[in-house]
Structure formats: structure tokens, C-alpha cells
VOGU-3710 file (C-alpha; in Angstrom, 3 decimals, decimal comma):
1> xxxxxxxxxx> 65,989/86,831/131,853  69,440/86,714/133,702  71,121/86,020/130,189  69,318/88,812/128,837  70,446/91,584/131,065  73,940/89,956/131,238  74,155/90,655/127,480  71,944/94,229/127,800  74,786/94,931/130,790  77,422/94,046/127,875
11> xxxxxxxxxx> 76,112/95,878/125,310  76,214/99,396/127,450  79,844/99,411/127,604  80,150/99,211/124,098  80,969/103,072/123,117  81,198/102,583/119,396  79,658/100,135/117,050  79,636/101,527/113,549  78,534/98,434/111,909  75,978/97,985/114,096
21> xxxxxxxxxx> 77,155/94,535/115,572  74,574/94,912/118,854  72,234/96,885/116,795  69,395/94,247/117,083  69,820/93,729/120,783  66,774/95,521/121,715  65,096/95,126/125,786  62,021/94,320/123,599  63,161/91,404/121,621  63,728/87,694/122,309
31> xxxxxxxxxx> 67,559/87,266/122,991  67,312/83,931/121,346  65,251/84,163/118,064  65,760/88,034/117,352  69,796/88,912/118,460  72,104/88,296/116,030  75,213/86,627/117,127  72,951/85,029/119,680  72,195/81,346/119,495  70,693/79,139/122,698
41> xxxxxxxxxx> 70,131/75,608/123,701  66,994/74,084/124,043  66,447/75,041/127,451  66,421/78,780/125,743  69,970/79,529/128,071  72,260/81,029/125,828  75,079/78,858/124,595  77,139/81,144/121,897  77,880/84,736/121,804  79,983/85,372/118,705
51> xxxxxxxxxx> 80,424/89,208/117,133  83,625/89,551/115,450  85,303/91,767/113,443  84,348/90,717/110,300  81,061/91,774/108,186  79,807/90,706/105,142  78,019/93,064/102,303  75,298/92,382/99,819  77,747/90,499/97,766  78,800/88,326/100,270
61> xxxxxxxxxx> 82,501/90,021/100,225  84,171/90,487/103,555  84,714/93,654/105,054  86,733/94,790/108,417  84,965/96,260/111,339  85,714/97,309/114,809  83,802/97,489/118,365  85,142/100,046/121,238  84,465/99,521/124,537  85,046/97,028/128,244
71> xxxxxxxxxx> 84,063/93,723/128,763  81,314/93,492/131,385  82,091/91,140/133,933  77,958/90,657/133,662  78,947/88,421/130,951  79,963/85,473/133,748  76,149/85,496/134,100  75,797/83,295/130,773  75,976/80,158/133,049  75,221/77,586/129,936
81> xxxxxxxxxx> 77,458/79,326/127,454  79,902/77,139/125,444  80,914/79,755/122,664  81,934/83,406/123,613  83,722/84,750/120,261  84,627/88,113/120,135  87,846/88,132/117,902  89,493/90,709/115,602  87,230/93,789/117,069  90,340/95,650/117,444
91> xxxxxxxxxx> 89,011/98,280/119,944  87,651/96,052/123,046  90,471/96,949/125,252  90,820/97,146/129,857  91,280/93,660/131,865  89,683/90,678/131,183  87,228/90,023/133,687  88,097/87,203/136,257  84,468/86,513/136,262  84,251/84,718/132,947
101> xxxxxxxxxx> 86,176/82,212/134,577  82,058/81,341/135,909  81,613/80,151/132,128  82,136/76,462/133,862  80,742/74,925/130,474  82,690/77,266/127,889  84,699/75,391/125,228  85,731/78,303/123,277  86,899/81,620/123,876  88,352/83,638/121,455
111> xxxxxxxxxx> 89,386/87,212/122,511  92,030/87,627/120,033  93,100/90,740/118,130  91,665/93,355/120,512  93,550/95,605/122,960  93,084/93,869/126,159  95,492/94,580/128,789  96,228/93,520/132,110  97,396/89,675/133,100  95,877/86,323/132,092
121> xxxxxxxxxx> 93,267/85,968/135,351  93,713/83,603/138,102  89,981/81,938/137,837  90,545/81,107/134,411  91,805/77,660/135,813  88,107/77,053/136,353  87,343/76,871/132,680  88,512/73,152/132,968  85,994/72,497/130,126  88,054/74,736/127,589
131> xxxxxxxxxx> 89,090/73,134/124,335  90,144/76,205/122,547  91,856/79,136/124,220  92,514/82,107/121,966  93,715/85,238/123,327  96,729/86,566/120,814  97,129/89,735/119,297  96,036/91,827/122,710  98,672/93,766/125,461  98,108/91,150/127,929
141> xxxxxxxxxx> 101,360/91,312/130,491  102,642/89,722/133,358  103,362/85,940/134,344  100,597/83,191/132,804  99,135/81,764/136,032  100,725/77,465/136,780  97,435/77,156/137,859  96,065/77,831/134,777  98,192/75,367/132,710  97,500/72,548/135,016
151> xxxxxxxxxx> 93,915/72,547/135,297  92,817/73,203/131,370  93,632/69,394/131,197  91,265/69,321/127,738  92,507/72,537/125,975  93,526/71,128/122,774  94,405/74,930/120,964  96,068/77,457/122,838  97,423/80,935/121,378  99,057/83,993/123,493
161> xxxxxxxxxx> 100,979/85,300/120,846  102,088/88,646/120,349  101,327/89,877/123,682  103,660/91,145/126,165  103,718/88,225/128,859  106,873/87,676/130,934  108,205/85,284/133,450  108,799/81,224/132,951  106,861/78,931/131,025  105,233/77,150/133,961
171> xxxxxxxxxx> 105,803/73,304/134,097  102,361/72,925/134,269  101,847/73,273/130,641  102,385/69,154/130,585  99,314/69,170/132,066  97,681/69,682/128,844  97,920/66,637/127,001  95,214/66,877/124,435  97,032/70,348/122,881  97,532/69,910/119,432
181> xxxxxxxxxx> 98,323/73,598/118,908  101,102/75,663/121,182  101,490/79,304/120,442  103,258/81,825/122,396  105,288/83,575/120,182  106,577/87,037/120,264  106,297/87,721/124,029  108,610/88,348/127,102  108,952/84,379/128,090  112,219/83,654/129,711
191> xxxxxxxxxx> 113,797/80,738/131,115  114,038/77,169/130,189  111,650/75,188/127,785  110,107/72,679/130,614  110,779/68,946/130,439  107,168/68,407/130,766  106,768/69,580/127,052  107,414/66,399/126,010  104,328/65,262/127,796  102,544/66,730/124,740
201> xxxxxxxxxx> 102,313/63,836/122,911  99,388/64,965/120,492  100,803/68,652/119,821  101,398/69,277/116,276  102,119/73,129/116,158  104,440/74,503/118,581  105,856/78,141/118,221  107,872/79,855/120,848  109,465/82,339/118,503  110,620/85,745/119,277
211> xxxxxxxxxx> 111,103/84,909/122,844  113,639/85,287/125,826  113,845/81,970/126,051  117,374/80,210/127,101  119,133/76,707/127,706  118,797/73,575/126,297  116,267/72,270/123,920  114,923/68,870/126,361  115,422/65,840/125,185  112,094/64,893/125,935
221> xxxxxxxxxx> 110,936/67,111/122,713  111,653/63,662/120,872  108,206/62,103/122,022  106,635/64,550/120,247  106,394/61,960/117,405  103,036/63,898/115,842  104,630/67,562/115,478  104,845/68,997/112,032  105,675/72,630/112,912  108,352/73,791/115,239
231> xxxxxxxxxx> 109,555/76,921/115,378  112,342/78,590/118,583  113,803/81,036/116,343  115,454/84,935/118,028  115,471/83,203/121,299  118,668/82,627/123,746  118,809/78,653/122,993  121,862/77,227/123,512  123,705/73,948/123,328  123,790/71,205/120,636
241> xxxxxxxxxx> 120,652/69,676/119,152  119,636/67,009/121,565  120,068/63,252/119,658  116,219/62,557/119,870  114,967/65,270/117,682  115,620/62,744/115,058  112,142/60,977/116,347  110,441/64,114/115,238  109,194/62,017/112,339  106,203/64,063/111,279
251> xxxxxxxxxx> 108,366/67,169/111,804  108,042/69,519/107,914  108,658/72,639/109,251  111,641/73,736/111,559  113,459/76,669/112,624  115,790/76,879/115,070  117,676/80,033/113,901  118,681/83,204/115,261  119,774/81,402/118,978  123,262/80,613/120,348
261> xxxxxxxxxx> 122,723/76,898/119,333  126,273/75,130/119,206  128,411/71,750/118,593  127,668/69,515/115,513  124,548/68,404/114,122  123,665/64,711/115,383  123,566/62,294/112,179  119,579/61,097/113,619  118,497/64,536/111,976  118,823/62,402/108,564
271> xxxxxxxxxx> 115,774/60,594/110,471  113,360/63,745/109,510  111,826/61,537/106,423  109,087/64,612/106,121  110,540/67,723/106,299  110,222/70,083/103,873  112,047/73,372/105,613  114,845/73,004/108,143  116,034/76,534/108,939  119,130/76,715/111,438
281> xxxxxxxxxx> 120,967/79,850/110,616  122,820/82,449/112,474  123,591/80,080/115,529  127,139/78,772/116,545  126,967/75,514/115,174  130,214/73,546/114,027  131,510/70,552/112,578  131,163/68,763/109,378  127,772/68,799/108,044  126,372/65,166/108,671
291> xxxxxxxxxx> 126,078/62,803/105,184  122,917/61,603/106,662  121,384/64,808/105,389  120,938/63,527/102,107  118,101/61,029/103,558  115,661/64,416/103,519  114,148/63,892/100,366  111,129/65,634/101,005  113,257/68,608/102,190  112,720/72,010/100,086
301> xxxxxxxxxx> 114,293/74,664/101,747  117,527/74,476/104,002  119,041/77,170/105,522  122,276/76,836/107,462  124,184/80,267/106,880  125,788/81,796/109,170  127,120/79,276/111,573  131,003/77,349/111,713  130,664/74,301/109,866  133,626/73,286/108,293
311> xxxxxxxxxx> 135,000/70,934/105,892  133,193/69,433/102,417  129,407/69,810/101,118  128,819/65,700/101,622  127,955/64,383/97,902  124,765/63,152/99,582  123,335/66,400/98,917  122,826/65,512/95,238  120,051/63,243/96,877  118,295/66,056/97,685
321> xxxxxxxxxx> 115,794/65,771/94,372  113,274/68,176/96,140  115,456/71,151/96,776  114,850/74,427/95,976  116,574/76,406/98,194  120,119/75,453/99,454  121,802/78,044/101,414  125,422/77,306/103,391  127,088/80,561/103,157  128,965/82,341/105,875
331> xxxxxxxxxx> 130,482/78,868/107,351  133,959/77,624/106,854  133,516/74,984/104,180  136,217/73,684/101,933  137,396/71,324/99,471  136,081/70,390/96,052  131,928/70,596/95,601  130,407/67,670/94,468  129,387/67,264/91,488  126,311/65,274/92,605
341> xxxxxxxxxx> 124,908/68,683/92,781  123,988/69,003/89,462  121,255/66,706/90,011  119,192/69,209/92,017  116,541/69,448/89,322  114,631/71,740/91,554  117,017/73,959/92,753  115,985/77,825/92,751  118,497/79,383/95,091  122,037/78,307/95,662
351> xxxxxxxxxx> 123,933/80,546/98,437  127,606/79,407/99,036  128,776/82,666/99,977  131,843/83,887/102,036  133,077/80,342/102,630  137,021/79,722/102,286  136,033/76,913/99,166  139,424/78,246/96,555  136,981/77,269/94,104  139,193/79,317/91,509
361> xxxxxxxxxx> 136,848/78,569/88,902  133,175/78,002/88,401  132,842/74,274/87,918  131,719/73,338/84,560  128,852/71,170/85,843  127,049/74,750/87,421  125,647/74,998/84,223  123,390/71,980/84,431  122,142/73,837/86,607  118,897/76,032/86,706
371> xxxxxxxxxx> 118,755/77,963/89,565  117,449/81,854/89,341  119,537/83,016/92,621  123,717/81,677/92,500  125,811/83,378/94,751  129,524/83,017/95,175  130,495/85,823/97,005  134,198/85,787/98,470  134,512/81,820/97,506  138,213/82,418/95,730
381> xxxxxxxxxx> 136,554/82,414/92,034  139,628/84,091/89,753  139,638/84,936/86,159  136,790/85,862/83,388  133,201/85,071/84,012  132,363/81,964/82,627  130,471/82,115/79,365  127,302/79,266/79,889  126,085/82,508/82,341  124,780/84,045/78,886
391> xxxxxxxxxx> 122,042/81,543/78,089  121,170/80,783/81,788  117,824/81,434/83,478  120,050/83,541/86,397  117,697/86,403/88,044  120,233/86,737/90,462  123,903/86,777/90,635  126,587/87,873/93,034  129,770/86,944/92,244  131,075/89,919/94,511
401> xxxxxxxxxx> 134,814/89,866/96,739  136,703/87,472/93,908  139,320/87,826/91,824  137,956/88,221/88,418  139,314/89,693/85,964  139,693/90,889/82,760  136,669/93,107/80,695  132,812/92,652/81,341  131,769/90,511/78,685  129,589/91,756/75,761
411> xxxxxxxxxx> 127,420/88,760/76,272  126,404/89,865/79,380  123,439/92,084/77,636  122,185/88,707/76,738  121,177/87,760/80,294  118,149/89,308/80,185  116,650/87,729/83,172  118,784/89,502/85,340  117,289/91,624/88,014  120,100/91,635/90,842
421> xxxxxxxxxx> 123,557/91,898/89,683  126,877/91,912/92,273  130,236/91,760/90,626  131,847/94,332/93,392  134,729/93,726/94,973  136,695/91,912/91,946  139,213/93,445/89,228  137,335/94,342/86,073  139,017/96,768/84,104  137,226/97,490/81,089
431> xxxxxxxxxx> 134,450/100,150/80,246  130,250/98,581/80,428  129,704/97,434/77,199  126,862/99,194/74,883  124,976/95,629/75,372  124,342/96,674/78,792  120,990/98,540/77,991  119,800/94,963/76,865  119,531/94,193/80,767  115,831/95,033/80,861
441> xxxxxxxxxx> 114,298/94,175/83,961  117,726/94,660/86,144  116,863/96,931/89,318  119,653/96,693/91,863  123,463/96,698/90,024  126,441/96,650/92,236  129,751/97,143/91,125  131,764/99,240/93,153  135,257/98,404/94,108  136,564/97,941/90,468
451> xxxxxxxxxx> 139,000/99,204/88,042  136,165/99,784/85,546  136,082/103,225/83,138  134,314/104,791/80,538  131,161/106,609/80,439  128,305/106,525/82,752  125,231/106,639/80,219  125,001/102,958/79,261  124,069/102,167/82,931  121,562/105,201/83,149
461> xxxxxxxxxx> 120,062/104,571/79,642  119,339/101,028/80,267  116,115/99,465/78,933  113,100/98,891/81,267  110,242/96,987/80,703  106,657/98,243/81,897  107,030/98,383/85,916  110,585/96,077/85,533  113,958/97,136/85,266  113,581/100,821/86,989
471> xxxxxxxxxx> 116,733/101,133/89,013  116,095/100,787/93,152  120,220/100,758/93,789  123,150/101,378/91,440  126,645/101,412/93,495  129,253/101,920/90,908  131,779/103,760/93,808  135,601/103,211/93,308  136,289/102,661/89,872  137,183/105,289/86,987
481> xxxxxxxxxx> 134,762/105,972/85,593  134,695/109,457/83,993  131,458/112,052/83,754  129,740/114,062/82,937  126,903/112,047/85,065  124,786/114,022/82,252  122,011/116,512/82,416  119,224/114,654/82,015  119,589/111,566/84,605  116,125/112,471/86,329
491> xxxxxxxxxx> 114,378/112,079/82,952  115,653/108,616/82,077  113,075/105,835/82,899  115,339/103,401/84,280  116,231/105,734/87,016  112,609/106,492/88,101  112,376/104,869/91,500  115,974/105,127/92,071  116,564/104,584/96,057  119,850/104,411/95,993
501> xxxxxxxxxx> 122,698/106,321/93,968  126,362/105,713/94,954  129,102/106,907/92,601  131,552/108,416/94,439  135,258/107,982/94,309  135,472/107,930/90,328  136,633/110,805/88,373  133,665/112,249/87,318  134,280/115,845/86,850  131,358/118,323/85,621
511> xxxxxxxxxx> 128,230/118,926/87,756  125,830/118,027/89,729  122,626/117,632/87,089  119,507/119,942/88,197  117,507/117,061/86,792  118,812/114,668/89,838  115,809/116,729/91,503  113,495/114,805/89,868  114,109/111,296/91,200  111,472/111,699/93,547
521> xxxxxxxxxx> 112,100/108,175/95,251  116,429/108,638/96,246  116,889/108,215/99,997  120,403/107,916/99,801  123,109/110,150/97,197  126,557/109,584/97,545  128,848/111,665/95,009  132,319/111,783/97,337  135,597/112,374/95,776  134,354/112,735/92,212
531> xxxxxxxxxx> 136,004/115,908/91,113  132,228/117,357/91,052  132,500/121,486/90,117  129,672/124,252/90,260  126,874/124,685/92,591  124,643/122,293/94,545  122,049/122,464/92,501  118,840/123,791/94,838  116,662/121,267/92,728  118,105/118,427/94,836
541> xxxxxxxxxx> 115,836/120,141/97,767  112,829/118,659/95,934  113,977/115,030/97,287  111,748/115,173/100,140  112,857/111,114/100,473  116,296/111,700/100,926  117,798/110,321/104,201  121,395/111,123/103,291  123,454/113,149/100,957  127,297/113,142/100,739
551> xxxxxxxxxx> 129,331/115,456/98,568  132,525/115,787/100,239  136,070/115,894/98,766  135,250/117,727/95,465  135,215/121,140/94,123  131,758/122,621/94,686  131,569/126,538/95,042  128,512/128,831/96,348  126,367/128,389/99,163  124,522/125,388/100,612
561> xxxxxxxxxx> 120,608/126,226/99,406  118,344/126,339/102,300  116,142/123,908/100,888  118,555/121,517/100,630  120,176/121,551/104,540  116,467/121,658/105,711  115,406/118,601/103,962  112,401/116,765/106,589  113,884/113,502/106,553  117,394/114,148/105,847
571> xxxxxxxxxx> 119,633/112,430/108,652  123,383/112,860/107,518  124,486/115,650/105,296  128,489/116,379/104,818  130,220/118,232/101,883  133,228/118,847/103,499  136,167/119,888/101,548  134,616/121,706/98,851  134,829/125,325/97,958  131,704/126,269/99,413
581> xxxxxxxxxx> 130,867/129,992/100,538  128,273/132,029/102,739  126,968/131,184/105,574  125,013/128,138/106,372  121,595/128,286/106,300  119,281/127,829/109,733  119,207/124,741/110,081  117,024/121,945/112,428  119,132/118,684/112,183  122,119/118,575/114,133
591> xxxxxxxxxx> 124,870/117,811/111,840  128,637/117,596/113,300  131,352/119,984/112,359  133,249/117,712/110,341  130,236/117,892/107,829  131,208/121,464/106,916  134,735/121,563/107,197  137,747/122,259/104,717  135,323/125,190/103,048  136,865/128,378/103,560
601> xxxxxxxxxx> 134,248/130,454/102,839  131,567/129,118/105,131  130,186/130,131/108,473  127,521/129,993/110,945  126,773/127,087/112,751  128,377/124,440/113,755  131,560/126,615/112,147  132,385/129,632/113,749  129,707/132,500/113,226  130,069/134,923/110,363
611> xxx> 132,429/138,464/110,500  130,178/141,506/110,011  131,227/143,461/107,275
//
């Protein structure tokens, strides 16, 4: 009877149950044979309690539920219960009660996914029997109990993720030797990662992402000889990469990115025979990049952008036979790259980006090569593109802040596959050839910061295919090209889900098209310093998604339409020295002065008011 009313008591708090979880829980029913989610031992004691919040229809397909209401602290009642399961219900929410900590033969508690709140209680260090502790995905705060950690000497799974805890990891948490599973990501944690850690000898997952977390990595994290995921990344970690992680030899996954990691990389990480994704970017870490790399052949993915390395891509690399992602940009490599690179069968993404290389040209041997993402932004590439780009499988290419030259090819239209193109920043001078349209399923084109000229249309008129090749950016800003932008840009299909339109600083002339009203999708129009004439069309005022809109420096007369200024979402607005007249519509955002100025015919706020007649 006492488990009964502990789950009756439970059950009353519950203010909403639309799927009818607790529905069977009658006072008039057997707890054990008629209550589902109820199962009991064979001394008829309850020993699992699982409702979560997941149902299944007549077709066996799962559907999403939710339960609203307080855990009872009745529930410490169920003396013999091993299972108590009440994950992903979204809606249980107020403190856990310290009395489940009475559970003294629970194994399992999963609470995660609700809206619990509160800290992690005391008395749960009397759950010593716990093998699985899940309580993620809740608003639990405050500092997790020592206590705790050292007495749940069998929890082999714990998970406090995406809560709001705070304070230090506790020492204590070497205690637990059987874990196999560490989560605590996205928290408040602080502090150093204890030395104890490496008492963990059996853990295999271990995620302390999105953390506070500062100093060293221990050296002790080299016993952790069974690990396979490890993941510290947007902490405060600092310091070189202690000489033992090389004994992570079950290690696959790794990222250590987004800290303040420094020195060089010790030669033992060649030792990680099994990884498959070693992720290190946007830390402080210099030096040569260590030949031993090359040993990784299982390694897929590395990531190493963004740091100071320095000096030559080691040949070793062509070793590498299961790449598919090799990304060293933003470092300070040099010298010649090997040519042992072109045995990267696998490669899919090659990012050597904004390093000081003076490759001057495209080596020969890239074209061996069949990657879908190459980019060589700011590496010192000079003169014409080179031709084997026309029959290559490229999807992506950025070839942006080099020194090419000379006219865009014709035989660009033959690289079809193209869906990202960057060429800004370079010294084309030559119109877009008709082939252009060919470009079918491109849908971001950047190539501002050219001497390029000619007409517009071959850009807008592009070719699409089915839900491919609609336009989400074109930035074709300082060049000279010449206009009209033409009437009917909001009709073309290419320019459907256009996001974002930047073509300012070319010599445009002509209008502003009413038909740019129809690109229902632009969040961002920039038309500065393009000789623009006429009105602001009022039509643009139907581009409820637009975030920003620029039209300063031209020659637009008339007033500012209402519609337009009082756009919902609109965050910057300037057309500033135009021709502009009338006074400035009522308006809620608070735009600066300098966003009207240089019209001598406005008034009204932010300018001076208006002279009655």
C-alpha cells in the first residue's frame, strides 16, 4: 500500500497530462498488474517507474508528449525501486526532492529534459547504488555537491549538461572509477580540470564543452587509455598540449578548439593510431606542425585554422589516405606545398586560406585533385585562373584577396557544380561573360573589390535548377559595372530567395526597380555610391525581411515613403547625400543624424523640424 499512495501522492501534482500518461493509475486498481509504466518485483514492491515523453500511435510511430507539474517528495517512499525514468516530459519543473536520495537501491534515474530548477541535492550521495545518473537538459544551478562525486563510487553514466551549474569541478569526481560516460557540457563550471580525472581509467566519453573552464589540461588525462571522445572546446584552457595525450590510443574524436591553448604540438600526438577528427582551431598554438602527423591514417577531418603555426605543410601529410577535410588556414605557413598532397584520394575540403604561402601560382598537381571545397584566399596566387578549374568537380571556390588578373574566363560557365563562388578582392577587369547563366545551381557569388564592367543582367538572369541555384548573396560592390540594374530583377528566378544584395560603389545610374519589392526574402540592400536617380520606390516597403537598407551618396529625389522608414525589422537605414525632400516620416527606430544628412530638402527628426509655410 505505501508504494501505492506514494505514486497516488505523485500523480496529484501532475496539473496536465494530455496524453494521459497516469491515466490508468486509478485508487481502485492493482499498482502492479493494471498501471502502466509500473512494473514490481516479486515481492509486489515496486521496482520501475518510467513515463517519458515519448508515445507511440496505432502505427507504432513516435510522437512527443509533455507532463506539467512537481515532483512529490512521496516518491522516496518507493523503498525497492531500481528504475525511476521520467525523461523528456518537458514541463516537470521546481526542486528535486532531497528525499529521493531514500531510493537506497535505485540504479537509474533519468530526469533529463524537464525544467527542474534549484541545485543538485545534498542526499543524493546516498544513492551509492546509482549506475546511471541522468539529469541534463533542466535549469539546475549552483555548485554539484564533493560529496556527491565521492560516494556514487559505481555510477558508470553521468550527464549534467546544459544546465546552469557553477563553481569547480570537485576532485571527488576520481571517485568514480567505473564512469564510462562524463558529460557536463554547456554549464557555468570554472576552474581547473582535477588531476583526479585521470583516475577514470574506464571513461570513454568525456565532454566539458562550453564551459568556464581554465588552466592546464593534466597530464594525468594520458591514463585514460580507453577514451574515444573528448571534447574541451569555448573553454579558457590554456598552455601547451601535455606530452601524454599521445597515450590516448583509443582517442577518434577530439576537440580542443575555441581555448587559449598555446606552444607547439608535441610529436606523441602522431601516437593517436585511431582518430578520425582532431579539431584544434582558434587557439594560440605555434610552431611547425609536427611530421609525425602523417602517422593518423585513420584521421578524416583536421582542423587547425586559426592558430600561429609557421613554416612548411610536412610532406607526411600525403600519408593521410583517409582525409577528407584538411583545413590550416589563418596560420603563418610558408614555403613550397608538397606535392605528396595529391595523393589525398579522399579529400573533400582543402582550406589554406590567409597564410603568407607566395604560392604565385596554383600548382599543377591541384588538379589531381578532387576536392568540392578549395580555398586560397590571400595565399599570393597572381595571374589568370588556371584552366583544369573548368572540368573539376569544385562546389566551392574562393580564390578571394590575390592578385589575379586579366578577364573572367568564358570557361567558367562550364563549372557547373559551382554553388559558392569568391574571386573578391583580386584585379579582374573584364565584363561576366554570357556563359555565366550556365552556373546553374550557384547561390552565393562574391566579387566585389574588382575592376570588372559591363552589364548587370548576366548575373541576374542566371539559370537555376528546381530549388538550386536561387541567389542567397550576390556582392558585386566596387567594380564598374554600369546599370540599369533593370526593371524586372524581382521577377527573375534566380533572385527569388535573395538575402543579400550588395552593389554599391559601381556606376550604375537609372533607378531603383519597383520590382526589387518583390524579393520577399532580402535582409540586407546595399546600393551606395551608384549614381542611382528618381524616387525610392515605396514597393521596397513590402520587404518586411529587410534588416538594413543603404542608399547613400547618389542622386535620389522625393520623399522617404513611410512604409519604407517604418519597416518592423529594419535596424540601419541611411541615404544620406541624396536629393531627398519633405519631411521624414514618424518614425519608431532610432536612426542617427548622419543617416539623413547632405539632403537639403529634408526635415523632421533627427534633422531640424520643418518651417511652417
Amino acid at each position: 500500500m505505501v508504494d501505492k499512495e506514494a505514486l497516488l501522492e505523485f500523480k496529484s501534482r501532475i496539473i496536465s497530462d494530455p496524453s494521459k500518461l497516469l491515466h490508468s493509475w486509478t485508487p481502485s486498481s492493482d499498482c502492479c498488474h493494471n498501471w502502466e509504466g509500473i512494473a514490481c518485483g516479486s515481492t509486489g514492491r515496486v521496482i520501475s517507474l518510467t513515463r517519458t515523453g515519448v508515445v507511440y500511435d496505432v502505427d507504432d510511430i513516435p510522437l512527443e508528449t509533455y507532463m506539467s507539474g512537481t515532483l512529490s517528495p512521496y516518491l522516496g517512499n518507493l523503498s525497492g525501486l531500481q528504475v525511476l525514468d521520467l525523461s523528456n516530459l518537458k514541463q516537470l519543473h521546481g526542486p528535486m526532492p532531497p528525499e529521493l536520495a531514500k531510493l537506497s537501491h535505485l540504479r537509474k534515474l533519468f530526469l533529463y529534459s524537464n525544467k527542474f530548477t534549484g541545485g543538485i541535492p545534498a542526499t543524493f550521495q546516498n544513492l551509492s547504488r546509482l549506475e546511471n545518473l541522468y539529469l541534463d537538459n533542466n535549469q539546475l544551478s549552483g555548485n554539484v555537491p564533493s560529496s556527491v562525486f565521492a560516494s556514487l563510487k559505481y555510477l558508470s553514466e553521468l550527464s549534467l549538461s546544459g544546465n546552469k551549474l557553477s563553481g569547480r569541478i570537485p576532485s571527488s569526481i576520481g571517485s568514480m572509477v567505473f564512469l564510462t560516460r562524463l558529460d557536463i557540457h554547456q554549464n557555468n563550471f570554472h576552474g581547473n580540470i582535477p588531476f583526479s580525472i585521470g583516475n577514470l581509467v574506464n571513461l570513454k566519453g568525456l565532454d566539458f564543452s562550453y564551459n568556464q573552464i581554465s588552466g592546464r589540461i593534466p597530464e594525468s588525462i594520458g591514463r585514460l587509455s580507453n577514451l574515444v571522445f573528448l571534447d574541451l572546446m569555448h573553454n579558457r584552457v590554456i598552455g601547451s598540449l601535455p606530452f601524454p595525450i599521445g597515450d590516448l590510443i583509443s582517442l577518434k574524436f577530439c576537440r580542443l578548439s575555441e581555448n587559449m591553448l598555446n606552444g607547439i604540438l608535441p610529436y606523441s600526438i602522431g601516437k593517436l593510431k585511431n582518430v578520425q577528427r582532431l579539431i584544434l582551431e582558434n587557439n594560440k598554438l605555434t610552431g611547425m606542425l609536427p611530421a609525425t602527423i602523417g602517422h593518423l591514417t585513420s584521421l578524416t577531418d583536421l582542423f587547425l585554422t586559426n592558430n600561429e603555426f609557421s613554416g612548411e605543410i610536412p610532406p607526411s601529410f600525403g600519408n593521410l589516405i583517409n582525409l577528407q577535410t584538411l583545413d590550416l588556414s589563418r596560420n603563418q605557413l610558408s614555403g613550397e606545398l608538397p606535392h605528396q598532397l595529391a595523393k589525398l584520394d579522399s579529400l573533400q575540403t582543402l582550406d589554406l586560406s590567409f597564410n603568407p604561402l607566395g604560392l604565385a601560382k596554383v600548382p599543377k598537381w591541384f588538379s589531381k585533385l578532387r576536392v568540392f571545397q578549395l580555398k586560397l584566399a590571400n595565399t599570393g596566387i597572381k595571374g589568370q585562373l588556371p584552366q583544369w578549374l573548368s572540368y573539376s568537380s569544385v562546389a566551392t571556390l574562393d580564390l578571394s584577396s590575390n592578385a589575379l588578373t586579366g578577364k573572367l574566363p568564358w570557361w567558367i560557365g562550364n563549372m557547373t557544380h559551382l554553388s559558392f563562388l569568391n574571386l573578391s578582392n583580386n584585379e579582374f577587369h573584364s565584363s561576366i561573360p554570357v556563359t555565366f547563366k550556365n552556373l546553374s545551381s550557384l547561390m552565393d557569388l562574391d566579387l566585389h573589390s574588382n575592376k570588372l564592367t559591363g552589364s548587370l543582367r548576366v548575373v541576374f538572369e542566371k539559370e537555376v535548377q528546381f530549388s538550386l541555384g536561387h541567389f542567397n548573396t550576390i556582392d558585386l560592390s566596387n567594380n564598374k559595372f554600369c546599370g540599369p540594374i533593370g526593371e524586372n530583377i524581382g521577377e527573375k528566378a534566380s533572385m527569388s530567395s535573395i538575402k543579400f544584395l550588395a552593389l554599391s560603389h559601381n556606376p550604375l545610374g537609372g533607378s531603383i526597380p519597383q520590382s526589387i519589392g518583390k524579393l520577399r526574402e532580402l535582409e540586407v540592400l546595399d546600393l551606395e555610391d551608384s549614381e542611382l536617380l528618381g524616387n525610392i520606390p515605396e514597393e521596397l516597403g513590402s520587404v518586411e525581411t529587410l534588416t538594413k537598407i543603404n542608399l547613400s551618396k547618389n542622386k535620389l529625389s522625393g520623399n522617404i515613403p513611410d512604409k519604407v522608414i517604418n519597416l518592423k525589422r529594419l535596424e540601419e537605414f541611411d541615404v544620406s547625400r541624396n536629393r531627398l525632400r519633405g519631411r521624414i516620416p514618424p518614425h519608431t527606430a532610432m536612426f542617427p543624424i548622419s543617416a539623413f544628412v547632405g539632403n537639403l530638402g529634408l526635415c523632421g527628426p533627427p534633422l531640424p523640424p520643418c518651417k511652417l509655410c
